[in-house]
MITOR-872684 format. One line per 8 residues: number of its first residue (from 1); their letters; for each residue x, y, z of C-alpha. Coordinates in steps of 0.001 Angstrom, whole numbers. Example, Ala and Ser with C-alpha at 12.3 -4.5 7.8 and 13.67 -1.06 7.14 Angstrom:
BEGIN
1 = as = 12300,-4500,7800 ~ 13670,-1060,7140 $
***
This chain:
BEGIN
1 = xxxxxxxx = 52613,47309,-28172 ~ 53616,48318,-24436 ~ 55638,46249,-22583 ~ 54381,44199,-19725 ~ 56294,42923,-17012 ~ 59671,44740,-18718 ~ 60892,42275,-20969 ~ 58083,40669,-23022 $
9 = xxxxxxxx = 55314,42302,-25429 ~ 51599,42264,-24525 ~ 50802,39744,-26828 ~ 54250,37388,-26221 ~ 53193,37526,-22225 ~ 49543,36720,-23083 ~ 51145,33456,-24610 ~ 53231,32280,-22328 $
17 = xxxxxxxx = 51071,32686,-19063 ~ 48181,30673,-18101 ~ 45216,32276,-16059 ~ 44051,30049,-13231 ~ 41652,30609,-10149 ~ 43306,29560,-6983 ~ 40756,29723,-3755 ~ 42281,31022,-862 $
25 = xxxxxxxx = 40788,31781,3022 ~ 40358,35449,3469 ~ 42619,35727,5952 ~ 45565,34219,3641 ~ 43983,36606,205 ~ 44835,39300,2200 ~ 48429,38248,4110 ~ 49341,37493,499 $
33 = xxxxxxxx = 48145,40568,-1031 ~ 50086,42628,1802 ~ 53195,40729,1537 ~ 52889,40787,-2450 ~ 52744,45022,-1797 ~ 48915,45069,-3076 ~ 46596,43606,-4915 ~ 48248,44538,-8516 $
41 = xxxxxxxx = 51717,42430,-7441 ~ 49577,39037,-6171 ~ 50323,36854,-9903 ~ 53843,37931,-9226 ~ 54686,36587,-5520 ~ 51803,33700,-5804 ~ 54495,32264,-8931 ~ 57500,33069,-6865 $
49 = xxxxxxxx = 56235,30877,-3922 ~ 55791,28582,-6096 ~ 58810,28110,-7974 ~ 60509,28390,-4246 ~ 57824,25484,-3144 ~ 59058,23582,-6390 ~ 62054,24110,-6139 ~ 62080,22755,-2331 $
57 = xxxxxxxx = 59959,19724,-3327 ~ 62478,18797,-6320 ~ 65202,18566,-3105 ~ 63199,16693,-944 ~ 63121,13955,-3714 ~ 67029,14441,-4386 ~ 67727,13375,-270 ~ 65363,10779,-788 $
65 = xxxxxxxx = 66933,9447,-3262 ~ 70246,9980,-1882 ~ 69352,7791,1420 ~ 67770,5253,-1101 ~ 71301,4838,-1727 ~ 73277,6202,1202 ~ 70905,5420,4624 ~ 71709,7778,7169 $
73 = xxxxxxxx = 72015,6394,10641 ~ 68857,6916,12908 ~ 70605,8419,15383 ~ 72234,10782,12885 ~ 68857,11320,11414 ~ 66951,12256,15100 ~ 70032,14622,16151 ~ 69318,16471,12854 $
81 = xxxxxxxx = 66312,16401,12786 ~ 66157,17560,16380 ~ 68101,20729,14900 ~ 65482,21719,12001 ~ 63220,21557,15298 ~ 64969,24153,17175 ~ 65460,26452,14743 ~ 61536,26355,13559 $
89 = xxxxxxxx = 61502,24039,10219 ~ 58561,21978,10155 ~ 58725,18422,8388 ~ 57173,17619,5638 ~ 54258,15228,7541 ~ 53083,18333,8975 ~ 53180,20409,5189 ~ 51235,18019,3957 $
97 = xxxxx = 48582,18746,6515 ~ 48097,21883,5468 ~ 47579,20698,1571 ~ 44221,20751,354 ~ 43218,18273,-2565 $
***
């Protein structure tokens, strides 16, 4: 039994891996299959997104929760927020415009 991905046995991967069909627009198939390093590496990079988008998500609910109990100041909030501007980092309204259902 050869090894797939390095660590785990064909059969051992095969059961803990799900297959799923994602639909993406042609343009973003083939950014992600560039930036993946071709088509063979796209499973790879798709999961590592995701874990980084998870991972990201799981914050954004940890600072909620921390103002929940610690508000920041408005003023405190538009100066930073002002920052994340400058430097590129979109908020989260305008993520969630990009999210399809």
């Amino acid at each position: 039994m050869g090894a797939v991905s390095g660590r785990i046995g064909g059969g051992e991967y095969d059961k803990c891996m799900k297959r799923i069909t994602v639909s993406l627009p042609d343009e973003l198939a083939e950014q992600v299959k560039r930036a993946a390093g071709g088509e063979r590496r796209v499973s790879s990079y798709v999961a590592a997104a995701l874990e980084d988008y998870a991972g990201r998500e799981n914050l954004e609910q940890m600072l909620a929760s921390w103002n929940t109990e610690t508000p920041v100041p408005d003023e405190i909030r538009r100066q930073v927020q002002g920052e994340l501007d400058s430097v590129g980092v979109a908020d989260r309204s305008e993520r969630e415009g990009r999210l399809a259902g």
